[in-house]
C-alpha positions as CSV (number, residue, x, y, z in Angstrom):
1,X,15.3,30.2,48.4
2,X,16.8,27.2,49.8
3,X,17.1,24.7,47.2
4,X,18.4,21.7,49.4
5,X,15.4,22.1,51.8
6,X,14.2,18.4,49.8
7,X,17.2,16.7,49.8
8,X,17.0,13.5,51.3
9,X,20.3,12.8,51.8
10,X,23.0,14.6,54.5
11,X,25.3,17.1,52.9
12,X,28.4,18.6,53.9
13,X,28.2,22.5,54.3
14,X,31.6,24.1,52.0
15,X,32.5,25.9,55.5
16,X,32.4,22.5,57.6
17,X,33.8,20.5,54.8
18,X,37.4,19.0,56.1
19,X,40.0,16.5,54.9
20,X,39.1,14.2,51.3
21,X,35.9,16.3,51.2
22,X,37.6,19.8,51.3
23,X,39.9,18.8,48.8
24,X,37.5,17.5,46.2
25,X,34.9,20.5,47.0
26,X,38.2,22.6,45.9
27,X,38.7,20.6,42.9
28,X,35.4,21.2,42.1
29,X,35.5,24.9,42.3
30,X,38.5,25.1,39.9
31,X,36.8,22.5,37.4
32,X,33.7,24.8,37.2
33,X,35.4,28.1,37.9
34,X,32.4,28.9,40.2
35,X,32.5,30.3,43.7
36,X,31.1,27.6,45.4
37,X,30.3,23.9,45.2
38,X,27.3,23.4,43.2
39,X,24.9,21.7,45.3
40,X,24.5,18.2,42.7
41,X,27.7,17.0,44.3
42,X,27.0,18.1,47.6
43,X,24.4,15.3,47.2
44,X,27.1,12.6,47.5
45,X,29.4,14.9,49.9
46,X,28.8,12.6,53.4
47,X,30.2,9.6,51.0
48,X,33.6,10.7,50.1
49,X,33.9,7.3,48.2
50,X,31.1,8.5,46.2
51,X,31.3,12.4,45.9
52,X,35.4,11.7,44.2
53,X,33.6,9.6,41.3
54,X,31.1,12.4,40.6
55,X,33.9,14.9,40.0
56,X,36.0,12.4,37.8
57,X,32.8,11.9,35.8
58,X,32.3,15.9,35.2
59,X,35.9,16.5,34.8
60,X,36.2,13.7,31.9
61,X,32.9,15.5,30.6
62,X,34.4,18.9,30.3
63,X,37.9,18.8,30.6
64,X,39.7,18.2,27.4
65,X,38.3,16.3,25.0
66,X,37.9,16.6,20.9
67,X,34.4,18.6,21.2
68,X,33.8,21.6,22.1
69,X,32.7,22.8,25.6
70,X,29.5,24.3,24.0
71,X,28.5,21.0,22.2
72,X,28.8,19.5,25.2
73,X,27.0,21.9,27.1
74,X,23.9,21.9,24.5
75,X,24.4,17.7,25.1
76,X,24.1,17.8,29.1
77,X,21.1,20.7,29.1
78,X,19.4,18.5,26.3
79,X,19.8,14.9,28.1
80,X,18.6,16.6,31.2
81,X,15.4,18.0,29.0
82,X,14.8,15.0,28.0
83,X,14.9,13.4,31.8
84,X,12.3,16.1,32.7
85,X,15.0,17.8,35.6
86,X,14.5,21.3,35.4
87,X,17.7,22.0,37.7
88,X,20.0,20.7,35.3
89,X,18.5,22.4,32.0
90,X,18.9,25.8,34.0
91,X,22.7,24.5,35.1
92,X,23.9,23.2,31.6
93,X,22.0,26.3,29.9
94,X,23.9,28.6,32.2
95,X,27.1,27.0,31.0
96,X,26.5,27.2,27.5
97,X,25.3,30.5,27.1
98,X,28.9,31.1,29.1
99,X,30.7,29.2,26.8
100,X,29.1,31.2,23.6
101,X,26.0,29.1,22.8
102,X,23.2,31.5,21.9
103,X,20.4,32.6,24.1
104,X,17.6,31.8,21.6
105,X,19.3,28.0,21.5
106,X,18.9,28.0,25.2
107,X,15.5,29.1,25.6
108,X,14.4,26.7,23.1
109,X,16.2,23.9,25.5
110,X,13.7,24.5,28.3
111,X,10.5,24.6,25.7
112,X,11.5,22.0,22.9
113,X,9.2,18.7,22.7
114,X,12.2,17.3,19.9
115,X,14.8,18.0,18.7
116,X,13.3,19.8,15.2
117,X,12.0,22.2,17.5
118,X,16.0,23.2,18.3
119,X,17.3,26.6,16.5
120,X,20.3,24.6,15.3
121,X,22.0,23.3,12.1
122,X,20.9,19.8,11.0
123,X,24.6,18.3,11.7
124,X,24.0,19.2,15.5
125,X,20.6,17.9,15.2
126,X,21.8,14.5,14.2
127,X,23.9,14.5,17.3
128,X,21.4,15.8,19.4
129,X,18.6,12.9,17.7
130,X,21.1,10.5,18.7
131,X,21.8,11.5,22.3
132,X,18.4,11.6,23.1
133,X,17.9,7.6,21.9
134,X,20.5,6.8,24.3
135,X,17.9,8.7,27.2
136,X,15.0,6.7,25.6
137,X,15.8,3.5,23.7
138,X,20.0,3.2,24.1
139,X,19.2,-0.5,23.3
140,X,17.8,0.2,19.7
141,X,20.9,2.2,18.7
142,X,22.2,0.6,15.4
143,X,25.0,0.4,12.9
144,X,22.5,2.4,11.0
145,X,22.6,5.4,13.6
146,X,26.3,5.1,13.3
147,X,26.1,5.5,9.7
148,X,23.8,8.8,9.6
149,X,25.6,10.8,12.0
150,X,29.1,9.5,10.6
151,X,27.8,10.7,7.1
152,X,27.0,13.6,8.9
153,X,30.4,14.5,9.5
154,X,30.7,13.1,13.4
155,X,33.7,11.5,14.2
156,X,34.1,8.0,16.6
157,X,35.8,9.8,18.8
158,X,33.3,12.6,18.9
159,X,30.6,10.0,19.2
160,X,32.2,8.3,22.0
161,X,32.3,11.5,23.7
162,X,29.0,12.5,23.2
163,X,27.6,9.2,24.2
164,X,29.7,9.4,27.6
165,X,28.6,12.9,27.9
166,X,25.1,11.8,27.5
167,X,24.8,8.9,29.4
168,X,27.0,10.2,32.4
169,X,23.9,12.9,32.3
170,X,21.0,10.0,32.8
171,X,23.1,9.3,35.8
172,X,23.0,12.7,36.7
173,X,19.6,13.8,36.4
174,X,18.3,10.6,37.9
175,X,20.3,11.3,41.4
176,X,19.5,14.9,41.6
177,X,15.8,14.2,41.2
178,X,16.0,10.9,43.1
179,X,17.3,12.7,45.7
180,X,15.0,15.7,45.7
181,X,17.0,18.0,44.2
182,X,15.9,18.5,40.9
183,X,12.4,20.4,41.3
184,X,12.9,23.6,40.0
185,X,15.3,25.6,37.7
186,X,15.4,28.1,40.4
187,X,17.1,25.4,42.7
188,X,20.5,25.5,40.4
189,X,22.3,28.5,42.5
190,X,24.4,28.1,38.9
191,X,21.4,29.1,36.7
192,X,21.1,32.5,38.9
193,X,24.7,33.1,38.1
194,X,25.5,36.5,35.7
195,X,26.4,34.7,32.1
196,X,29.0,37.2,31.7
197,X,31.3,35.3,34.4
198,X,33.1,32.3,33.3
199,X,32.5,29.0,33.5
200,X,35.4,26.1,34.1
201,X,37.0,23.9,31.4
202,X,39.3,24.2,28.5
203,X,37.0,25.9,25.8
């Protein structure tokens, strides 16, 4: 199946790719510690400009950071359930199950209508309530919020990340489905990837 047979935009093949454009499609296969390029950047791969702040958005997503890679994860396949993009649940869900997050938990992703629906403890779900306002309503967010999930045992700096994570995912998921490529889970080449072989980051 040829996922990219929608896309609306030009994108650079990996095996024509040449000068900036090589370089970041290499960057991107060490950041993700997959074998190719996933297609969502290609998206942005005729704009060089363009394609360079993708990958500096993913790798402040994943790379370091103070929570860990599978709370992330669960964060990015959530926001994208939330968006209705079917490409990047299956993506995100790939990556958590690699980084350890259950299968059940993953499942439940793709099916959920909230967030009580998740097979999680309520500290995540206080997180994951909280992400999903800043899909829907980021403009109501309060002091109060702030108040729950800090009492909750979330930290600022956790928040911050979270919110990042979250909001850099409404970007996301609106230019893969803008763009046509968001149809299907079976369009992520990631989703069709064996669990068992890693995925890139720190943890």
């Amino acid at each position: 199946m040829d996922a990219t047979t929608e896309v609306r935009v030009p994108m650079v093949e990996e095996a024509q790719a040449t000068g900036r454009v090589a370089e970041l499609y290499a960057e991107i296969k060490q950041a993700t510690g997959l074998p190719f390029v996933p297609d969502m950047f290609r998206l942005t791969s005729s704009r060089p400009d363009l394609l360079e702040a993708v990958v500096a958005g993913y790798k402040g997503m994943y790379l370091g950071g103070v929570l860990p890679r599978q709370t992330r994860e669960l964060i990015s396949a959530w926001t994208s359930k939330v968006n209705q993009c079917p490409y990047c649940v299956g993506t995100h869900n790939f990556f958590f199950r690699a980084f350890g997050g259950p299968e059940e938990t993953a499942k439940a992703v793709e099916t959920a209508s909230g967030v009580d629906e998740l097979p999680v403890d309520e500290h995540t779900k206080v997180l994951l309530r909280l992400v999903t306002k800043v899909s829907r309503e980021a403009y109501k967010i309060t002091e109060e919020d702030w108040r729950v999930a800090g009492e909750a045992g979330w930290s600022r700096e956790e928040l911050l990340e979270a919110f990042f994570t979250a909001s850099m995912f409404n970007f996301i998921t609106r230019m893969v489905d803008g763009l046509g490529l968001g149809y299907s889970v079976a369009a992520s080449r990631v989703s069709q990837q064996p669990v068992s072989q890693p995925g890139g980051g720190d943890r």
